[in-house]
N, C-alpha and C positions, 0 to 999 in steps of 0.2 A: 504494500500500500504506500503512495507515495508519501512525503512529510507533508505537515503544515510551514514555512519558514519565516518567524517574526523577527523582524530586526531590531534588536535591541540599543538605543543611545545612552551611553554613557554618561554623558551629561544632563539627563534628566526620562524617568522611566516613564512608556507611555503605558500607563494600566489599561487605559479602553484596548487598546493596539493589542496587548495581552490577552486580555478577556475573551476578545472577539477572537484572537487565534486561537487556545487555548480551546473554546466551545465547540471551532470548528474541526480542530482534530477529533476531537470525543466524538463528534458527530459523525465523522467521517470514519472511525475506528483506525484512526493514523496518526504517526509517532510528529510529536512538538519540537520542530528543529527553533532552540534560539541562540541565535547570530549577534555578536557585535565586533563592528570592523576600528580600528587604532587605526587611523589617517594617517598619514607621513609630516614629519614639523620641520617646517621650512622656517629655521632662525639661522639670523647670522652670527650671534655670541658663540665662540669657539665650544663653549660646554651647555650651550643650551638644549640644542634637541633630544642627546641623549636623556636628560634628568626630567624635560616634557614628556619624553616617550615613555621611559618608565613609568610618571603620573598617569598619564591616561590609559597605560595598561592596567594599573591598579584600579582605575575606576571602574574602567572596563571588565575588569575581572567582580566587580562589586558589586556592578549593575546586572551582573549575568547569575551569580547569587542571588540579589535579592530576586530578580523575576523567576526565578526557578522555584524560591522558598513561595511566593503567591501562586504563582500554578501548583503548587501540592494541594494548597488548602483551598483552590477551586475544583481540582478532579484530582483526588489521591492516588488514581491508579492510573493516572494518563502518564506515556512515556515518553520522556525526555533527552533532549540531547545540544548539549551548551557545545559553542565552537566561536573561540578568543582570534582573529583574522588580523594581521597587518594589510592594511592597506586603505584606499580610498570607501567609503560606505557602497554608495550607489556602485561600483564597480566590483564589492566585494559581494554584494545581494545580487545584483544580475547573475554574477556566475555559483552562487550555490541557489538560486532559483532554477537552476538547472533540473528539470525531473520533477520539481515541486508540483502538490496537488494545487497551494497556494503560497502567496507571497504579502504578509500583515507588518503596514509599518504604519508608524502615529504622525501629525504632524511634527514639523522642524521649525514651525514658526518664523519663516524667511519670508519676502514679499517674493512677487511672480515674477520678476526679472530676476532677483538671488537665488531662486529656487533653480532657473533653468544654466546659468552661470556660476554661481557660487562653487565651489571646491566641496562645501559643506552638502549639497544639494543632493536629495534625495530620492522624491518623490516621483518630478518629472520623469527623471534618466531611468529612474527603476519600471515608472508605469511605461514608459515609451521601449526598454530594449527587456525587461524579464522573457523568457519563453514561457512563462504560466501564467495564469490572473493576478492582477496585485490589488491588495484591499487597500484603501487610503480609508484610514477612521477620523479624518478633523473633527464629525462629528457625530456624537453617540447614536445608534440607531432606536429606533421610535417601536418601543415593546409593547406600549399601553394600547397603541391598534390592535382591537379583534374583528375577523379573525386577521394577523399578520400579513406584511402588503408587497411583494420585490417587485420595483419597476425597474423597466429594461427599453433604453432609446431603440427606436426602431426608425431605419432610415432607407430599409431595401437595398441595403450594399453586403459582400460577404462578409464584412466587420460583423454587422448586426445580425447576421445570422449564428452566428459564434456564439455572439454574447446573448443571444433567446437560448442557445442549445443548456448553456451554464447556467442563465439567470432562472430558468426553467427544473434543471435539476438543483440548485439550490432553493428557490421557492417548495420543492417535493421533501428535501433536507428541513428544514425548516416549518415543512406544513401551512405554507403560506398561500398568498393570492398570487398570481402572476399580474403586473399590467403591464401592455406592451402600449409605449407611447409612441406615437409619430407629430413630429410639431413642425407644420409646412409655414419657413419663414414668410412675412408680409412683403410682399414686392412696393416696390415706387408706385406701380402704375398695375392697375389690376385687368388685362387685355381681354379676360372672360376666357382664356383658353385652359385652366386651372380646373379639372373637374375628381368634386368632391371625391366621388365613384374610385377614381385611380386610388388615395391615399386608402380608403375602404380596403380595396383590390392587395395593394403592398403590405398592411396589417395581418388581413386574412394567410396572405401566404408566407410570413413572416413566421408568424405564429402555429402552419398545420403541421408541423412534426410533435407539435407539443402532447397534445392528446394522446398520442399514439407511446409516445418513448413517457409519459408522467399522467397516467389518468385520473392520479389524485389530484392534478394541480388544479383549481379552477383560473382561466384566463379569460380577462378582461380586457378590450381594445378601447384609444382615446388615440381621437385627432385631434390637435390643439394648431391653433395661427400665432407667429410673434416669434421673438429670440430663442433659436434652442435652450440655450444656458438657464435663461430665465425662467420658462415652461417645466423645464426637467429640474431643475430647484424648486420649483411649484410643487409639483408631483412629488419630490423628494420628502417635501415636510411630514407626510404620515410615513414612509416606507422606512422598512429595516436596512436595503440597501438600494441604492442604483446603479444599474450596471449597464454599461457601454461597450460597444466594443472599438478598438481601437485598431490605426491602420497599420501596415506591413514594415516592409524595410525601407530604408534609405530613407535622408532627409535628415535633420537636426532633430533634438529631440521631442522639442514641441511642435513639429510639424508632423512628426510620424503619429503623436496622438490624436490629432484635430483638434479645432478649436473647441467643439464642445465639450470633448473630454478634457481639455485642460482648463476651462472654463469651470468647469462642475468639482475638479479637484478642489478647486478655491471656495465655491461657492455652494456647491451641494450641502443640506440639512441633514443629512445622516452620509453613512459611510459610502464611496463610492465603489465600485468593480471595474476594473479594464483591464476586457477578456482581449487578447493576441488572437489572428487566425493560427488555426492549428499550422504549425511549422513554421511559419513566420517570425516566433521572434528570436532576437539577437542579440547575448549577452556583453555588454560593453568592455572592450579589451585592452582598451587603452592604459598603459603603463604606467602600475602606480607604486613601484616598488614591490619590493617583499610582502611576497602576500602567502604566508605561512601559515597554517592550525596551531596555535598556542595550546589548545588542551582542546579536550574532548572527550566527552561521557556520553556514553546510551548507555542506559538502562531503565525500567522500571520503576516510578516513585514509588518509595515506600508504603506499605499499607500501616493502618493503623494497628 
């Protein structure tokens, strides 16, 4: 069964980030990989980096403690596996996203130009190159909806077909509603050649493998007019998650995701999804030094 993989910041633990991975291994009946990557420290004091590097391995190694001590005391029997990484974050989660069933990281609290440039940057690089789904949790998802709600953009491209197949069997995981949204942006000038019928047409077929592969899921279609971002933040407000799918190779990194995915990362009311087409993605390789396994445990949390 393949891992769950939460990346863990040293500098400040995200609990939702945990939570949300943590649930969905047990759900999935699959082992909790938690990752935290030591950056490389670029000073120029002759004895600076060494005695930096050491600090943040320490943290590092403190931060991978404490979130291992709260996933006990969430699922005592969920099995675990800490791995201490030199190297850049976003470079060091692409490539053990490798195989993953998923990819759970918390906000970085950067704006959206540091988030896609910064050295520190997370999110973007990880949702635009992992080969698996990556969760962004900025924000908690909404449990007090009954019955439980996953929407999932729908735009009739193979992206979106990805993320119906995913958002659909986690809607089944979760015992939730499916909603497939399509939100046909406002033109300048409305010429009348716009018919309703097609967006109808692209939901329905969007959505017919559903029934068939999840006949628990009930699915619910919505065509909405106006900014994607805005629409699918709309929709976001009741759902556990929103899931998107995201585009293929090549391109910078916020171009590979599209704008409303990188839109929704920021701005989404619960946690986002950005599903990869199958074999499309590509782990980011760019050289960030020594990027070594300091330790590593699998095994079994203790029972009581």
């Amino acid at each position: 069964m393949n891992d769950v993989l939460v990346g863990i910041d040293p500098r400040e633990l995200s609990a939702p980030a945990l939570v949300w991975a943590a649930d969905a291994a047990v759900r999935r009946g699959a082992r909790l990989r938690l990752v935290a990557a030591v950056p490389p420290v670029h000073d120029r004091l002759p004895y600076g980096p060494p005695a930096r590097q050491s600090s943040l391995r320490l943290r590092a190694e403190s931060a991978l403690a404490n979130a291992e001590d709260l996933v006990r005391e969430l699922h005592d029997g969920l099995r675990t596996a800490t791995e201490l990484v030199d190297g850049t974050p976003a470079t060091v989660l692409c490539d053990k996203a490798r195989g993953a069933a998923l990819a759970v990281v918390g906000p970085r609290h950067l704006g959206r130009l540091a988030e896609v440039l910064c050295e520190s940057s997370v999110i973007v690089p990880l949702a635009a190159r992992a080969d698996c789904p990556v969760v962004v949790t900025r924000q908690p998802e909404h449990t007090t909806v009954h019955p439980p709600l996953i929407v999932v953009g729908v735009d009739g491209s193979r992206d979106c077909r990805a993320a119906v197949a995913f958002a659909a069997a986690e809607a089944s995981l979760r015992r939730a509603r499916l909603r497939a949204v399509r939100v046909r942006p406002l033109r300048p000038r409305d010429d009348g050649t716009e018919d309703p019928a097609d967006d109808e047409r692209l939901l329905a077929e969007s959505v017919a493998g559903c029934a068939g592969h999840h006949p628990d899921v009930d699915v619910d279609k919505a065509v909405m007019r106006g900014n994607p971002v805005e629409q699918l933040t709309r929709a976001s407000l009741d759902a556990l998650a929103v899931v998107v799918g995201r585009r293929g190779r090549g391109g910078h990194s916020g171009t590979r995701l599209g704008s409303t995915v990188h839109g929704l990362l920021h701005h989404a009311a619960c946690p986002v999804i950005a599903v990869p087409l199958p074999g499309t993605g590509e782990a980011d390789t760019t050289p960030s030094g020594a990027e070594r396994s300091r330790s590593r445990k699998d095994r079994p949390a203790p029972t009581a």
